[in-house]
C-alpha positions in Angstrom: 0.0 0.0 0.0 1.2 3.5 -0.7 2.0 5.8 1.7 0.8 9.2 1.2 4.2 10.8 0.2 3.9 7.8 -2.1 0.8 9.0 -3.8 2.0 12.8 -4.3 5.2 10.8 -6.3 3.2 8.7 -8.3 1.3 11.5 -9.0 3.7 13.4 -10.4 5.2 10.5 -12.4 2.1 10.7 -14.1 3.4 13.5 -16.4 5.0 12.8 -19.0 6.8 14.8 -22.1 3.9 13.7 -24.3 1.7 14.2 -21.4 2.4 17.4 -20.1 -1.3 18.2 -18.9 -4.0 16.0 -17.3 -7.3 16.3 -16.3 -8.5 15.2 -12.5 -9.5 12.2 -13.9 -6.8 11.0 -15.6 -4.2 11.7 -12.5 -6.5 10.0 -10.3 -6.7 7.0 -12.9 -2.8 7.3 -13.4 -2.3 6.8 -9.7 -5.1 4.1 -8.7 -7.0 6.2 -6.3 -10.2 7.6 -5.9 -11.5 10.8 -7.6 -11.8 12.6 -3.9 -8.3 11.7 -3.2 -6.7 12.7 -6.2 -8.4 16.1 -5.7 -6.9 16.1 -2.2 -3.6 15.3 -3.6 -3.8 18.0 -5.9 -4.8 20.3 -4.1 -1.9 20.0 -2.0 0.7 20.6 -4.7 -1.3 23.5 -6.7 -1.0 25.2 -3.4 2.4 24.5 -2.8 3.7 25.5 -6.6 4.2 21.7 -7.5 1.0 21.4 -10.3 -0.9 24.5 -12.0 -3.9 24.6 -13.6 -4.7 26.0 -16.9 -7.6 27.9 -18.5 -8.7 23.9 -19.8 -8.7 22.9 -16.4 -6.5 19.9 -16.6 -2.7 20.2 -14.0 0.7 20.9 -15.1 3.3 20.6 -13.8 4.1 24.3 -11.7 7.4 26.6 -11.7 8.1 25.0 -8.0 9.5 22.3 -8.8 11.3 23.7 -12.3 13.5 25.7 -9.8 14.2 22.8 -7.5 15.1 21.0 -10.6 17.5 23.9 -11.3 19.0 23.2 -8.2 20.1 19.6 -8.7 24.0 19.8 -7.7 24.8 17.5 -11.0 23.0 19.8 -13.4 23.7 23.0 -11.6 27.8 23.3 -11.6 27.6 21.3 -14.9 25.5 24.0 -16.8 27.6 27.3 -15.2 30.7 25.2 -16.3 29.4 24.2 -19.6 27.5 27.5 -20.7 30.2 29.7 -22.1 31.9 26.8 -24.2 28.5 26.2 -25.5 27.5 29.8 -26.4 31.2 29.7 -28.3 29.9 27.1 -30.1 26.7 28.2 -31.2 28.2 31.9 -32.0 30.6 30.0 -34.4 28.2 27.4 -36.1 24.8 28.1 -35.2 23.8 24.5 -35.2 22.0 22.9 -32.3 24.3 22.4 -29.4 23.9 19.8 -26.5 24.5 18.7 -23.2 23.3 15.8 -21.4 23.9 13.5 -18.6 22.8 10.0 -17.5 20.9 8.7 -15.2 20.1 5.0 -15.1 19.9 3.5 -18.1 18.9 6.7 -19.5 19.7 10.2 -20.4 19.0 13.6 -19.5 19.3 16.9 -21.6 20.3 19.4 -19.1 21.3 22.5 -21.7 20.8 23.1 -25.2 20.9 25.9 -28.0 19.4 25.8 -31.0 19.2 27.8 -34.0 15.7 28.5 -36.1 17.0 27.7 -39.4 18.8 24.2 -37.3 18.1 20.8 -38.5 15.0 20.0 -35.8 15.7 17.3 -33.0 13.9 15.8 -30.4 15.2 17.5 -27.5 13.9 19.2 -24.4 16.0 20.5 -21.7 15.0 18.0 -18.6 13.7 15.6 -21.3 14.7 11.9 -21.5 15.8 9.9 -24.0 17.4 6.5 -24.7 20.8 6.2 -24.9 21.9 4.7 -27.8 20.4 6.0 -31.0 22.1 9.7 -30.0 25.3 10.8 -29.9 25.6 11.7 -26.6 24.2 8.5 -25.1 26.4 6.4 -27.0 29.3 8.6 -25.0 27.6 8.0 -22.1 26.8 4.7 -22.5 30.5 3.8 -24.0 31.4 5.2 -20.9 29.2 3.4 -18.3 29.4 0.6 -15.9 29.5 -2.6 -16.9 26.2 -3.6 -15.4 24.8 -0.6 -17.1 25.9 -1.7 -20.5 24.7 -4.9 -20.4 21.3 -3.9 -19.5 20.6 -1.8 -22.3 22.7 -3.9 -24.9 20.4 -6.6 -23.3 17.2 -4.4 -25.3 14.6 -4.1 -26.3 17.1 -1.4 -28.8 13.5 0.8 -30.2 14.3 1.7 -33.9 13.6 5.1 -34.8 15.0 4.9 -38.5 16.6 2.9 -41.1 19.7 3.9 -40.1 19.7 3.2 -35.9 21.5 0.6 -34.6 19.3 -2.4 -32.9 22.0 -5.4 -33.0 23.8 -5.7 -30.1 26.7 -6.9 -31.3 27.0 -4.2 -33.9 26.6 -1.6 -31.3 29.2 -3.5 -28.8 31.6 -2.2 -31.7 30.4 1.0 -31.9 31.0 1.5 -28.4 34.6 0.6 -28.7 34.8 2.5 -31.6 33.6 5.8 -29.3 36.1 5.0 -26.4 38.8 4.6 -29.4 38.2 7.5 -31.1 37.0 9.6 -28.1 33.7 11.0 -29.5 30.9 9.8 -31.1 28.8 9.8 -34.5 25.2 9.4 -34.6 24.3 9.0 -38.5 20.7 9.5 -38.9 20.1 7.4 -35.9 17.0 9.7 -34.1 15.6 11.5 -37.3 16.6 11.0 -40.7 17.9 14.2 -41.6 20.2 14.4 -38.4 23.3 13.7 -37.6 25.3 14.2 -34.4 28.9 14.4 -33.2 29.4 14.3 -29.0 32.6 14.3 -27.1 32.8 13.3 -23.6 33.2 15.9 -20.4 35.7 14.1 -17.9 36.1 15.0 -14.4 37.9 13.2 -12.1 38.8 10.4 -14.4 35.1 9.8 -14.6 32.7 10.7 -17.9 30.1 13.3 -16.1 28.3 14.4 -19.1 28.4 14.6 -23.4 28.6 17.5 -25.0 27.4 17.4 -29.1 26.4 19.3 -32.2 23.6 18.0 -33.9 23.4 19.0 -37.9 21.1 19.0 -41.0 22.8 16.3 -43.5 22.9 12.8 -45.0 26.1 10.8 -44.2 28.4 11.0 -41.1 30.9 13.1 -43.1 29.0 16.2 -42.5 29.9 16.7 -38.8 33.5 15.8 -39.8 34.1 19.7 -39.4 32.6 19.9 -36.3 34.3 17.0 -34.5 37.8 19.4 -33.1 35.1 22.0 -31.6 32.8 19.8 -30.2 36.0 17.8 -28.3 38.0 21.2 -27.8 35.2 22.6 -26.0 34.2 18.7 -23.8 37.7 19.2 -22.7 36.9 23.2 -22.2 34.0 21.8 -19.7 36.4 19.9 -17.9 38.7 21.7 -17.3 36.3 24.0 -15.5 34.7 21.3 -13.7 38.4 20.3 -12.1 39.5 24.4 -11.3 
């Protein structure tokens, strides 16, 4: 049985990138309780800044918690470290420019720039996303425990185009191939008109986050150009990370 502290998480688990707003009903359905609870429960966070409520009348999830999520000590340092390295790279290609993280067996964007005219990609700052089809979750992931590696080499590996990589085996190379070479290429693996080019951010001997530039183009030769900025500027992050 749930505790109630339980039932305010579950709660607001319920949202989702693709659900960002939900109706009473559907939260209360979401969490297994009853109507009158869920009202109760939401009630609790709408007054404390946790959910808002929109003209529709369905819950979002409030500015409270946005800047507690700006407080997270792994995001926080990472993105006053990372910003002006990133801003450098924008200025000089106005492409999309990235930062994530892992967590789990999964990634987190915590910073991005992106031009109008950029090629468009999938990310949200505080969004998730799998690790291996991008550029900077196959740095991460290269980079991981063991354990960690296993698990998501173990699948299911979602296919998002032609061109991502789904065999394991196949993508137990590539992942050589990215501690080898010291960044990664994702051709076309999210979208098909996208391709990336990450470098990893090291502090303390340990891969913290993935840094990439995600273009408009056809074959893994277009980010060849990018690849010295990209790993100049993962090493830029670092370097600030250790001072």
């Amino acid at each position: 049985m749930r505790t109630a502290n339980g039932k305010l998480l579950a709660l607001l688990d319920a949202f989702t990138r693709d659900r960002p707003a939900l109706t009473l009903s559907e939260l209360a359905r979401a969490v297994g309780v009853p109507l009158s609870t869920a009202h109760r429960l939401v009630a609790e966070l709408t007054a404390w800044g946790g959910l808002e409520r929109d003209d529709a009348g369905r819950y979002r999830v409030g500015l409270r918690l946005w800047e507690l999520g700006a407080l997270a000590p792994r995001a926080l340092g990472l993105r006053e470290a990372a910003l002006p390295f990133m801003e450098d790279l924008y200025e000089v290609t106005h492409e999309n420019v990235q930062l994530a993280v892992r967590d789990g067996d999964e990634l987190v964007f915590v910073e991005r720039f992106a031009a109008r005219g950029a090629v468009a990609v999938l990310t949200q700052v505080g969004g998730r996303f799998a690790l291996p089809p991008t550029g900077v979750g196959l740095v991460l992931l290269a980079h991981a425990p063991a354990d960690v590696q296993e698990r998501v080499l173990a699948g299911p590996l979602r296919r998002h185009t032609p061109h991502t990589v789904v065999d394991p085996a196949q993508l137990r190379r590539v992942l050589a191939q990215v501690r080898q070479d010291g960044h990664a290429v994702s051709d076309r693996q999210v979208t098909d008109d996208a391709v990336s080019v990450a470098a990893p951010v090291w502090q303390g001997g340990q891969v913290v986050a993935a840094l990439s530039i995600v273009v408009r183009g056809g074959s893994a030769s277009v980010v060849r150009p990018f690849t010295p900025g990209v790993m100049a500027a993962a090493r830029g992050i670092g370097r600030s990370l250790a001072g």
